[in-house]
C-alpha positions, -999 to 999 in steps of 0.1 A, spaced: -120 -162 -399 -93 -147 -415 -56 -144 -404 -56 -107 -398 -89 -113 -377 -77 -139 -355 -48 -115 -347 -71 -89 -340 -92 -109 -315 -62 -128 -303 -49 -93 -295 -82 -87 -278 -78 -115 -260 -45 -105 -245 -61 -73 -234 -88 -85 -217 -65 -113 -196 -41 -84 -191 -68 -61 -175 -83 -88 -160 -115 -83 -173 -123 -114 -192 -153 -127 -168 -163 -169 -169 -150 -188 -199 -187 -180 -221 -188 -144 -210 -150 -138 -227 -160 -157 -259 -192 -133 -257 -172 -104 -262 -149 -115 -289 -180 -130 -308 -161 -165 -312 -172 -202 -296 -160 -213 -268 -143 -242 -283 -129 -215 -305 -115 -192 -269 -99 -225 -253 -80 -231 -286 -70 -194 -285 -60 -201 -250 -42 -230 -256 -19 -215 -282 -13 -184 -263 0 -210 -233 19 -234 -260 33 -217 -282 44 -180 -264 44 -197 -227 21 -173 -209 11 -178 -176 -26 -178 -181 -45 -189 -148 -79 -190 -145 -94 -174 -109 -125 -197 -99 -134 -175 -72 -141 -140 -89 -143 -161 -126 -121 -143 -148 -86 -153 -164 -54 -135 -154 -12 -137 -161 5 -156 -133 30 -128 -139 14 -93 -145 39 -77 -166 37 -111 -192 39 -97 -232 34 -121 -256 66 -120 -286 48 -126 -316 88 -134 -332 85 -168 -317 61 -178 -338 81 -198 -374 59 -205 -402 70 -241 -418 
């Protein structure tokens, strides 16, 4: 996958959580068309490296932001 693809889905993916609208774990990596190994990376980075509150909801089975107005700040990110 190339760079400007991963930003697009990792975009994606930042939607969907936002709207709450991501469904189980294999339903979200459905819709972005990625593994799941691939989405809990993608997870994992957004919650490392721009600190967002990503929680998952067992209950109704989607992911969410702990705080609902969370933006991620791509300017965090260095390159070394």
């Amino acid at each position: 996958m190339k760079i400007k693809e991963q930003i697009v889905t990792i975009n994606r993916l930042h939607d969907l959580i936002r709207r709450k609208q991501t469904g189980t774990p294999q339903q979200l990596a459905g819709r972005l068309n990625i593994s799941n190994a691939k989405l809990f990376r993608y997870l994992a980075f957004l919650k490392e490296d721009f600190e967002a509150p990503i929680c998952y909801c067992k209950s109704s089975g989607h992911y969410y932001y702990e705080a609902s107005n969370f933006e991620p700040n791509f300017r965090k990110i260095t390159v070394v």
